[in-house]
C-alpha positions in Angstrom: 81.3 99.2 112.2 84.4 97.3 111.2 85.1 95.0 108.6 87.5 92.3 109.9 89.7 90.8 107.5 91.7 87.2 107.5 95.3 88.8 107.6 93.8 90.2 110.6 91.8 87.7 112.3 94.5 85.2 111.6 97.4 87.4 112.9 95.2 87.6 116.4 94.4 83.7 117.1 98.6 82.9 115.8 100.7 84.2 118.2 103.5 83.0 115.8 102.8 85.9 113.2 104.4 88.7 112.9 101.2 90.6 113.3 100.3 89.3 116.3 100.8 92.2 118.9 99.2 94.7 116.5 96.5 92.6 116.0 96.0 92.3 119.7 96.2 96.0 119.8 93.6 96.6 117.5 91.1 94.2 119.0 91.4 95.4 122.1 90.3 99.0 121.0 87.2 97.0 118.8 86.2 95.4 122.2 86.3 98.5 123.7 83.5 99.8 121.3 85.8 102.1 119.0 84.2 101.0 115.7 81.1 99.7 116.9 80.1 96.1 116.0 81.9 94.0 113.6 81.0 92.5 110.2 82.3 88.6 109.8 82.2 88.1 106.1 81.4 84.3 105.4 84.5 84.2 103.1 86.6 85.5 105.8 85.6 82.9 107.8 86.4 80.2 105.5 89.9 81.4 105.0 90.9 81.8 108.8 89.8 78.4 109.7 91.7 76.5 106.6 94.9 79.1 107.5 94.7 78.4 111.2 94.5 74.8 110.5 97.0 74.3 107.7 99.6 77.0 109.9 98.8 75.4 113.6 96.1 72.6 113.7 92.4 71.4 113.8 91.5 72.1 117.3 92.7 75.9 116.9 91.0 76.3 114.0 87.5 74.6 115.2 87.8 76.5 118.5 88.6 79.9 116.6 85.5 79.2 114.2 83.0 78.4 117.3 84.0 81.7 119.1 83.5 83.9 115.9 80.0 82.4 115.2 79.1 82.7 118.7 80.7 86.5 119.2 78.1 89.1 120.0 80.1 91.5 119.1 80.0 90.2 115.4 77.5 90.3 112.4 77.9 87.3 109.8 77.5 88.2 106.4 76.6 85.7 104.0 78.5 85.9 100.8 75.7 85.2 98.1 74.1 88.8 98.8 77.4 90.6 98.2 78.9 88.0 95.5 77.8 90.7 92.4 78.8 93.7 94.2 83.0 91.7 94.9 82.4 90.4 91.4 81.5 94.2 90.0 84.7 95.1 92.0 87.2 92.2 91.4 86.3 92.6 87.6 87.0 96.5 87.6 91.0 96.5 88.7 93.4 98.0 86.5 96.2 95.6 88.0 95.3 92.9 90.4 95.9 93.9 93.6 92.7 92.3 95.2 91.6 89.0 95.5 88.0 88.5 94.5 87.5 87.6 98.5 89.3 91.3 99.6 86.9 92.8 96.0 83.7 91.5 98.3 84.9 93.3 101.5 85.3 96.4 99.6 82.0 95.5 98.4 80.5 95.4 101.5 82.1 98.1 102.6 80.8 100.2 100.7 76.9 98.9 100.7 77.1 99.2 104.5 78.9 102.6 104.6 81.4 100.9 107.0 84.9 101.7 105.7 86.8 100.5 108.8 88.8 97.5 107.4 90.8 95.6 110.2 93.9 94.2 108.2 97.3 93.9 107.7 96.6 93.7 104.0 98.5 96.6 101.6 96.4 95.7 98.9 93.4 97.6 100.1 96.2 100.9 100.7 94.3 103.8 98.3 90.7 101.8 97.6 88.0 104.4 97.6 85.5 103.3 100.2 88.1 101.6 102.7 90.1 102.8 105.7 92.5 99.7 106.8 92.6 99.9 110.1 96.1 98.1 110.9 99.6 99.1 112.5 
């Protein structure tokens, strides 16, 4: 499984960031089965669609969200069963170098035994539990 993360997704559906050739890079190898199926964390979701519309506009950012909720190749997680577990997480850094969204993928990362984190963020760099997958 892999764990896709908003620096990520976001990077993908902007071909105006920086990230965007890795990100195609790494996508291409999850469609072609490498990791298996994804996980879509609801929080994830809410953060690409207010990027991609604040960075580019409405219509990318409602056509973006309609192909990740209709994506067979993705699981959506819902937030509220993970909440304690990003909370538990979030609340245990020595310095802060996750947000409490990033804590919850770590989360569930670890209660689905799917360390394969697709990002571009170096925060997660060295968190037991999580392999960022990113170039």
């Amino acid at each position: 499984m892999l764990i896709l993360d908003s620096s990520f997704l976001v990077a993908f559906h902007n071909r105006n960031d920086v990230h965007h050739p890795a990100a195609s890079r790494i996508m291409e190898r999850f469609l072609d089965g490498e990791w298996g199926d994804g996980l879509l964390a609801e929080y994830v979701f809410l953060e690409v669609v207010t990027v991609l519309a604040a960075r580019l506009d409405i219509a990318t950012a409602v056509t973006t969200g309609e192909l990740l909720l209709d994506a067979v190749e993705l699981e959506f997680v819902p937030c509220s069963a993970i909440f304690r577990g990003g909370w538990q997480t979030f609340a245990a850094q020595q310095n802060l170098s996750l947000s409490f969204v990033d804590a919850t993928l770590v989360a569930l990362a670890r209660e689905r035994n799917a360390p394969h984190l697709a990002t571009f963020d170096r925060g997660f760099d060295g968190v037991r539990g999580v392999i960022p997958v990113g170039e």
